[in-house]
TORLO-670219 format. One record per residue (C-alpha): x, y, z. Coordinates in steps of 0.1 Angstrom, whole numbers, plus 2048, in hexadecimal, padded with zeros to 3 digits. Each point is the difference from the previous one (the first is absolute). Layout:
N
XYZ ...
//
This chain:
767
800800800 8108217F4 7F981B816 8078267F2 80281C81A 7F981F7E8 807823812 7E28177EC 8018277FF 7E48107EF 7F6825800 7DF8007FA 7E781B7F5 7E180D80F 7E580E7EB 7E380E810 7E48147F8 7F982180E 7DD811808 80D8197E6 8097E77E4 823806807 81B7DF807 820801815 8187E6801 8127EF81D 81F7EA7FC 80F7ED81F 81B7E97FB 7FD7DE810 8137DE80A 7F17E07FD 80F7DF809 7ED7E47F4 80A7D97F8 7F27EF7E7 7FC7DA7FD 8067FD7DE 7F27DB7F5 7D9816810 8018177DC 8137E77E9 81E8177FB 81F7F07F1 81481F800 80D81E815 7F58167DC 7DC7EF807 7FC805822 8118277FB 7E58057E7 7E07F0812 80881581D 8038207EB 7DF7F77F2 7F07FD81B 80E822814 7FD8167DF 7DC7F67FC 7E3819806 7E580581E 7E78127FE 7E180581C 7E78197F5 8138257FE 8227F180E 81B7EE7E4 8207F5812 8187F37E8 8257FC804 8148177E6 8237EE808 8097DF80D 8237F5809 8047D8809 8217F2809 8097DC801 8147F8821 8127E2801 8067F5827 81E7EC80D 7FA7DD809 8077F4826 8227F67FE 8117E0813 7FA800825 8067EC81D 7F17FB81F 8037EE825 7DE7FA80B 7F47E981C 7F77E97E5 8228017F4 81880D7E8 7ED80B7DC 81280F7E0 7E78147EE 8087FF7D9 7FB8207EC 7DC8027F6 7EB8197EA 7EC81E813 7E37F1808 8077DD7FE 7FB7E8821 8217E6803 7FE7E280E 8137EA811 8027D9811 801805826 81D7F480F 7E47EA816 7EB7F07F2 8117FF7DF 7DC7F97F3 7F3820809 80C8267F1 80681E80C 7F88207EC 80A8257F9 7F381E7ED 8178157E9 7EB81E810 7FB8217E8 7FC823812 7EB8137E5 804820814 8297FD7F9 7FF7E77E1 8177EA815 7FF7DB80A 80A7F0820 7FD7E0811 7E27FB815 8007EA821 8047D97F6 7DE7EB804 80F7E2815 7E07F480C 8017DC7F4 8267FC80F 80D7F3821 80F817816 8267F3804 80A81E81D 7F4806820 808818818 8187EE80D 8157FE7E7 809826800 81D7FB816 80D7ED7DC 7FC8247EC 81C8147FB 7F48257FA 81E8167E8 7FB8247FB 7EB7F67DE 7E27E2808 7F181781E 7E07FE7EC 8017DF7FA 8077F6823 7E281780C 7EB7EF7E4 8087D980F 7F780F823 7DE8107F3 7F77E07F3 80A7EA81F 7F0819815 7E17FF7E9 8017DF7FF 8067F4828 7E681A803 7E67EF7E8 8067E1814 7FD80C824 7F4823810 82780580C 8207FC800 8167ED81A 81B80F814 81A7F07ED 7F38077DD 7FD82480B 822804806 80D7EF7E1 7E381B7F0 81481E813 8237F77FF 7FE7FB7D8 7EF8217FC 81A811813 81A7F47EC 7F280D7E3 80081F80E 8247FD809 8097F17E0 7EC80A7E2 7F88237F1 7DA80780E 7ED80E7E5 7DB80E807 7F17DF7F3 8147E6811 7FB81D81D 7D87FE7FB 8037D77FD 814801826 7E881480E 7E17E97EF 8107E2812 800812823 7DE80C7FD 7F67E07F5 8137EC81E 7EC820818 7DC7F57F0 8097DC80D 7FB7F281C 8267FE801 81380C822 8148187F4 80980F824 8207EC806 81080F7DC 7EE824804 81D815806 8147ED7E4 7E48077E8 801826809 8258027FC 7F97ED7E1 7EA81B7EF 81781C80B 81B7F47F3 7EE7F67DD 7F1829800 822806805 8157F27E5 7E08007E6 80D8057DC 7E68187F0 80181A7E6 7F082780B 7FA80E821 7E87E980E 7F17DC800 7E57F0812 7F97DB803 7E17F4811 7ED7DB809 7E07F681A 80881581E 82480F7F5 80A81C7F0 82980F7FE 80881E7EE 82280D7F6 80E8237F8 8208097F5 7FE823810 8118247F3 81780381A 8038297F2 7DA806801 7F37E981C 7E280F80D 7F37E2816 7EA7E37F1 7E17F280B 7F07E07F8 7E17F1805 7ED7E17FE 7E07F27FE 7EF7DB805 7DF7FA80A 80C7D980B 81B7ED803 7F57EC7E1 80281D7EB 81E8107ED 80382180F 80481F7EF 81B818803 803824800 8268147FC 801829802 82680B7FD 7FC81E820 7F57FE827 7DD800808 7F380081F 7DF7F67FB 7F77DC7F5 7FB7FC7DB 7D87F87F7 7F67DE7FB 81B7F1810 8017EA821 825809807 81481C7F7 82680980B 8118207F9 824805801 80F824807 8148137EB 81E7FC81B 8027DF7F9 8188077E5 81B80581A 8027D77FE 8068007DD 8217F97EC 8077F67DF 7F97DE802 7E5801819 7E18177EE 7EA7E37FD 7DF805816 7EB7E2806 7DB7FB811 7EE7E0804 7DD7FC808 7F57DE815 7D57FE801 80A7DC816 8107FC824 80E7E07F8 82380C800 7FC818820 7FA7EB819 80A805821 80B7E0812 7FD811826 7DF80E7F6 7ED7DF7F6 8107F081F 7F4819817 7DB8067F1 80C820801 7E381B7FB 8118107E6 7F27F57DD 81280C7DA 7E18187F3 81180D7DE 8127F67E0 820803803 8178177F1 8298087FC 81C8147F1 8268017FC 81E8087EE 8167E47F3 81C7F8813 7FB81F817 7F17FE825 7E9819802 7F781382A 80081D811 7F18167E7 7F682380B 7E48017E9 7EC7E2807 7F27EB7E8 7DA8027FD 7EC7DE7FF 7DA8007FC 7F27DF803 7D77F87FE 7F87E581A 7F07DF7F9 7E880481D 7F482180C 80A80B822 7E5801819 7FF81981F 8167F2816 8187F27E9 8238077FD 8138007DF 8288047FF 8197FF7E1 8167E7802 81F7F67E6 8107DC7FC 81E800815 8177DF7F1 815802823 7E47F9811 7F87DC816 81F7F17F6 80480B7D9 7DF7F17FD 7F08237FF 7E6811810 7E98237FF 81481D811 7F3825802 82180F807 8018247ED 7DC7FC7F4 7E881D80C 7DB7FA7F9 7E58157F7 7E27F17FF 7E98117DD 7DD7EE80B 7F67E0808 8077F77DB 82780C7FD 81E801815 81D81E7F9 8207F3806 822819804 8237EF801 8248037FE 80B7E17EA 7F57EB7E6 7F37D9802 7E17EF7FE 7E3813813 7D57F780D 7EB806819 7F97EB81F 7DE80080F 7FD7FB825 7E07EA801 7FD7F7824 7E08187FE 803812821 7E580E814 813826805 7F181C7EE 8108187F3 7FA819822 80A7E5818 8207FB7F2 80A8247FD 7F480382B 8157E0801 8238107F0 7F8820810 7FB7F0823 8227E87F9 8148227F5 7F7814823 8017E4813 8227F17F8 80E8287FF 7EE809826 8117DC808 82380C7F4 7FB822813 7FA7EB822 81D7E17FB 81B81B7FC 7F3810820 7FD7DF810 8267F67F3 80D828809 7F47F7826 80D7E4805 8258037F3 7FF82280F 7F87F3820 8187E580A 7ED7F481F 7E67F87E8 8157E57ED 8077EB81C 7F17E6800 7FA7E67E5 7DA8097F1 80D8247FF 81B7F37E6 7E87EC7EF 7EB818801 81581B7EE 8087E57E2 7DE7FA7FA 7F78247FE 8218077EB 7EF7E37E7 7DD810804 80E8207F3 8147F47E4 7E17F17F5 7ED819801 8148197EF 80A7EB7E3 7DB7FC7FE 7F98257FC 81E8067E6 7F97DD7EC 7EB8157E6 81481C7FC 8207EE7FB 7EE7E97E9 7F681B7E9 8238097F7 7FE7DE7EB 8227F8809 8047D77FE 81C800818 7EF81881C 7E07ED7FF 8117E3808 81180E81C 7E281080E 7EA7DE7FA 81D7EF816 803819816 7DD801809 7FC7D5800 8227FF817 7ED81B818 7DC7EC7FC 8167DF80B 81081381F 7E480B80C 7F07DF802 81D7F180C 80181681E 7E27FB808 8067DC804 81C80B815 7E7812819 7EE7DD801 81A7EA802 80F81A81E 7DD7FE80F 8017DD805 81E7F780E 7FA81E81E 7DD7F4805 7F97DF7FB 8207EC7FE 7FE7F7829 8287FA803 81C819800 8158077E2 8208127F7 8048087DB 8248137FA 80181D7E8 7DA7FE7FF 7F481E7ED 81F8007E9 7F07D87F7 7DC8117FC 81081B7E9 8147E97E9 7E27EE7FC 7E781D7FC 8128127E9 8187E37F0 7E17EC7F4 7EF8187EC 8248097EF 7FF7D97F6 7E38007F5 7FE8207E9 82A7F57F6 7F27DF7F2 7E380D7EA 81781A7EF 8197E27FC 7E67E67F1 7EE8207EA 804823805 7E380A7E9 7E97F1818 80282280C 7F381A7EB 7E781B7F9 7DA7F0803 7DC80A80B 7FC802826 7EF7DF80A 7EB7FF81F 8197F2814 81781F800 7E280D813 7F18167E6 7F27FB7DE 80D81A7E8 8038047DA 81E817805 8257EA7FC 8097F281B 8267EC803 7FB7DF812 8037DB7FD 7F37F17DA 8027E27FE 7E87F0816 8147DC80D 818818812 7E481380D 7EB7E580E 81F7ED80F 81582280A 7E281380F 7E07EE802 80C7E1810 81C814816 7E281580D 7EC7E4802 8177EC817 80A81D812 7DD807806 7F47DD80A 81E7FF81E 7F982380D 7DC7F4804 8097E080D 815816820 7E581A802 7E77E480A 8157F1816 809824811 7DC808803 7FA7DA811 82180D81A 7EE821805 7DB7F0808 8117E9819 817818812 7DD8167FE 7EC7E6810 81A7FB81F 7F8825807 7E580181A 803828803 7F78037D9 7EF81D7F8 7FD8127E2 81E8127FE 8137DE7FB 7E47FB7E4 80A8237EB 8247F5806 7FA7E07F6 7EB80F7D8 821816800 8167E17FF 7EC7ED7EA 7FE81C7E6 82180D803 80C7DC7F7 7E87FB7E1 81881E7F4 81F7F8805 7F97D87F7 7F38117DE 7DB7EA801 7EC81B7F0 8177F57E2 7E87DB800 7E08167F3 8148007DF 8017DC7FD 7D3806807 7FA81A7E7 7E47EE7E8 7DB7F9801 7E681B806 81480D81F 8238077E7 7F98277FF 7FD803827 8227E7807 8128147E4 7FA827815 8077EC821 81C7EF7EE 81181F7F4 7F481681E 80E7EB818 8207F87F0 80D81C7F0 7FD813823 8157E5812 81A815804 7E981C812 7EF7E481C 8267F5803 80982780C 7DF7FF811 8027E3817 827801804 805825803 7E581780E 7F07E6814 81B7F280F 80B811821 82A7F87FE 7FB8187DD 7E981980E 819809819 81B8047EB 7F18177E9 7F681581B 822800814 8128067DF 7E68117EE 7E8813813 804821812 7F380F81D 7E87F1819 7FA7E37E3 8277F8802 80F7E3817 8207FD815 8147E57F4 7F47DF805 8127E480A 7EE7E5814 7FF7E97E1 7FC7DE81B 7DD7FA7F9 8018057D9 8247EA7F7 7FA7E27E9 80F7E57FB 82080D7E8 815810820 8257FD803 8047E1813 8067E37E7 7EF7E6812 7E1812802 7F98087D7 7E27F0804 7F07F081C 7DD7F17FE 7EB7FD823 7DC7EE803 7F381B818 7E67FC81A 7DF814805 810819810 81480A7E1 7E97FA7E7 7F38227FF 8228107FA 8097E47E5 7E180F7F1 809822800 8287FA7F1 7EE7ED7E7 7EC8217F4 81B818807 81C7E97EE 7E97ED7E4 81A7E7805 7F57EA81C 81F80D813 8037F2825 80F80C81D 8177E9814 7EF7F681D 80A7EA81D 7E57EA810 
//
């Protein structure tokens, strides 16, 4: 069958008749490409077929007052080149092609069964009036590769798109056959593709046939979490070192989408790109306008836009800007965050941006990233941008919001500002709680004053009593003073956290974040100190020396917590970072806030620490109040003033033991609003009811302040019968601390040292 592509240019003259009997003419030159079969008109002959065609365009038409009629045909016979000699490496096997005319469909015997054939068509482009092979037809062979068998491929710098074609069609294959690949045949299927990329010059089509096998591997049922981060590197790296001819390129497949410009490093104005999917089945469409725009581009469900400073990161081999547009999560999951049900949830596409071969941070103007949420935030909810830190959880990766500031648009779109470039989304917090708007603005407003009126009154508590020396002489005056030196660190590093955090600074918010866990850990610690020193003056019934005991309590108390916060910046220092303010930092905030990430460290270094801590301090304070009842029931001469002294110990203990700290562990169910203001209430003006009970209603401290303080008829002579009010902590050695099971006689003072102490602090009786 002869087959005649015939190129046909005709300018052809209008005729038509005017109202006024007048005629104009119009010629308009024309291309036609047409193919004619030639055995359909019995034509023997190019000369025949030349002339039947300019028979048939020359001819007149005519419809009422109009007459079209063409005035001058040109027809020109083009002759295309036949498909010349190819071979190729198929999972069916090796095939050489013979030449074949345009048009023409070769076969072939498959290499098994040799009874069936394989077959290939000597495609014609009409458009270009050149031929090319099309994909063979090897649906009656036996496959001979599997995926296997890949590790057997050698890729050279010239069969990339070959190799990528044998992977397609295992991939298409294994997937035909099952609804995923196994873990092995997934890394065969990544390791091959990234030595291609290594190895071959990546032109846009093998590019576009890479990232067809990846989306197809995402729209699997394929785990693809284990090889996420190797995938990633493996389209950078293919954006990067991309082949293509102009400024720009864009390849695209179900649920990805990677764009590349080669940008004017003279005239660069910014870029913004922009994409668009409606699901993750879809291929997405993408948007590129060469300047900075701050505002999102229309249509589009994520948009990046990358300021004009940016070109202080270009050099001469590194102008290539490349974005990439995810509409799945499959390669962004977070291995801490599944394992922790973690309220957190991804609510966006994902989106990134980079130079090749050029780390990207610390910009001073901040990239802008506007990305439309999946699900629309509810009142209540909290969104925060996050990016896709590789460090994170071991090199595994993980969602970090380090130098991310977010800006919430409306319910339906999330503002993001930041100083580097990587991949960026939204996370949703879905726990759904039950605090308005109003309560938690009372509830940061309540934690701010209370933790600042607490600083005000620990640094008066700690000026008193290492100003006045006979107030530091005994032991639960020492412990005392560590406690409130933790309370105040606390506290203060509380107040700043925000501040600081705003600078964006990676290496400060880690500081402060450690800062503020090491003073969180202290704290607790000391207070388990006060218990632990509680128990062995109160109810251990035997006497016991302890040598260098406070130096013991203070290696502990503040050696622990160094541990502690020493091992988490050794095992991942990026567990520390910049992140929303979860409840347990007392308030709930959308403002940045540096504190612990990643949520194992969290629950093991601080919910479990407080927890235990917690649970033994309670454990003592029961068995304090059962000493107290008893030694109160031995008291025949009870009256009530032994009753307001004994509500004074009891609550001057809940402080110092930290308990009010257990309403946090409560704070759910229909009673959740009312824990949460006694919660923060309570706590963040610890450091007030520990200047309250231990300073201006205790006696030792009133009379200090008014022999050294006061003047006039208020002011004291100096006081020195200290008999009565000396501890256990005096100079002799063999008295550091001595433990006595007093009588009823003594119960009512035991009583009293416990309030005025908060230690259980005994005096050393003789019977």
């Amino acid at each position: 069958m002869l087959v005649l592509n015939l190129n046909i240019k005709e300018n052809v003259g209008r005729n038509m008749e005017q109202n006024n009997g007048q005629t104009t003419s119009y010629n308009q030159q024309k291309q036609y490409y047409c193919t004619f079969h030639v055995q359909e008109y019995n034509l023997n002959s190019a000369a025949e077929i030349r002339a039947f065609i300019n028979a048939a365009l020359t001819s007149k038409y005519a419809n009422g007052s109009i007459v079209i009629q063409a005035m001058d045909v040109e027809i020109n016979h083009i002759v295309p080149k036949n498909c010349l000699e190819e071979t190729t490496s198929t999972i069916y096997g090796e095939y050489i092609w013979p030449e074949a005319f345009p048009q023409v469909n070769q076969e072939m015997a498959c290499k098994k069964p040799k009874s069936e054939r394989a077959y290939r068509l000597c495609k014609l482009h009409i458009e270009t009036d050149t031929t090319s092979w099309a994909e063979p037809d090897m649906r009656h062979c036996n496959q001979l590769v599997i995926i296997s068998d890949l590790d057997n491929i050698t890729v050279t710098a010239g069969n990339g798109a070959e190799v990528v074609d044998i992977i397609q069609d295992l991939v298409d294959v294994q997937l035909g056959n099952s609804d995923r690949l196994t873990s092995s045949e997934l890394n065969s299927v990544v390791e091959k593709l990234n030595e291609v990329v290594d190895v071959s010059v990546i032109r846009p089509a093998v590019g576009a046939a890479i990232v067809n096998i990846i989306a197809d591997l995402l729209l699997s049922k394929t785990n693809v979490t284990p090889v996420a981060n190797n995938i990633l590197n493996l389209t950078d790296r293919m954006g990067d070192n991309m082949d293509f001819q102009g400024e720009s390129v864009s390849v695209t497949a179900p649920s990805l989408a990677l764009s590349m410009i080669n940008a004017d490093t003279d005239r660069f104005s910014g870029l913004t790109f922009g994409a668009s999917s409606v699901s993750s089945v879809l291929i997405p469409k993408t948007f590129v306008n060469k300047s900075f725009v701050s505002e999102p581009l229309p249509n589009t469900n994520a948009t990046i836009s990358l300021p004009s400073t940016l070109y202080n990161f270009f050099t001469k081999n590194t102008s290539r800007v490349q974005f990439q547009f995810y509409g799945t999560n499959d390669l962004f999951q977070d291995p801490y965050m599944n394992a922790t049900q973690s309220n957190w949830t991804l609510n966006s596409f994902i989106v990134s941006a980079s130079i090749n071969n050029t780390h990207v941070f610390n910009l001073t103007d901040r990239v802008v990233v506007t990305l439309t949420h999946q699900n629309p935030k509810l009142s209540g909810d909290t969104v925060q941008c996050m990016f896709w830190d590789f460090q994170k959880n071991s090199g595994q990766g993980g969602w970090n919001s380090r130098g991310c500031e977010t800006r919430s648009i409306s319910s339906y779109q999330t503002s993001c500002l930041c100083d580097h470039l990587t991949h960026f989304a939204v996370l949703l917090d879905v726990s759904r709680t039950n605090t308005s708007e109003t309560d938690s603005l009372i509830l940061t407003l309540i934690s701010y004053l209370g933790c600042g009126i607490s600083s005000i009154f620990l640094g008066i508590t700690l000026l008193t009593y290492l100003t006045f020396e006979k107030l530091r002489r005994d032991y639960p005056s020492k412990i005392l003073i560590n406690l409130s030196a933790a309370l105040l660190g606390l506290s203060m590093l509380f107040l700043l956290d925000s501040w600081l955090s705003s600078f964006s600074n990676y290496g400060l918010c880690i500081a402060t974040a450690a800062t503020l866990h090491y003073f969180l850990l202290a704290s607790f610690t000391w207070m388990g100190l006060e218990a632990i020193h509680m128990y062995l003056a109160l109810v251990k019934v035997f006497n016991t020396y302890i040598p260098s005991y406070i130096f013991k309590f203070c290696a502990v108390g503040w050696g622990v917590p160094l541990v502690i916060v020493s091992l988490v910046l050794a095992i991942d220092k990026d567990a520390y970072g910049n992140a929303i303010a979860k409840e347990a930092t007392v308030i709930e905030s959308s403002d940045p806030f540096c504190w612990l990430q990643n949520d194992v460290f969290f629950y093991v270094t601080v919910v479990a620490f407080v927890l235990l801590i917690l649970l033994c301090n309670t454990s003592v304070f029961i068995v304090v109040l059962i000493q107290i009842r008893q030694m109160s029931a031995n008291m025949p001469s009870a009256n009530s003033r032994s009753s307001l002294q004994d509500l004074r110990a009891v609550a001057s203990l809940t402080v110092l033991l930290g308990l009010t700290w257990s309403m946090g562990f409560f704070s759910f169910g229909p009673g959740r609003v009312v824990l949460m203001y006694l919660f923060t209430i309570f706590n963040t003006l610890q450091g007030f009811f520990v200047f309250l009970f231990h300073c201006l209603m205790k006696e030792n401290v009133r009379k200090q302040w008014r022999i050294h303080l006061c003047c006039g008829r208020f002011r004291l002579g100096d006081y020195s019968d200290w008999s009565h009010s000396v501890t256990v902590g005096g100079r002799g050695k063999k008295n550091n601390l001595v433990n006595s099971n007093s009588g009823a006689s003594n119960s009512t003072f035991t009583i009293r040292k416990v309030s005025d102490s908060s230690t259980s602090s005994v005096q050393n009786h003789h019977h």
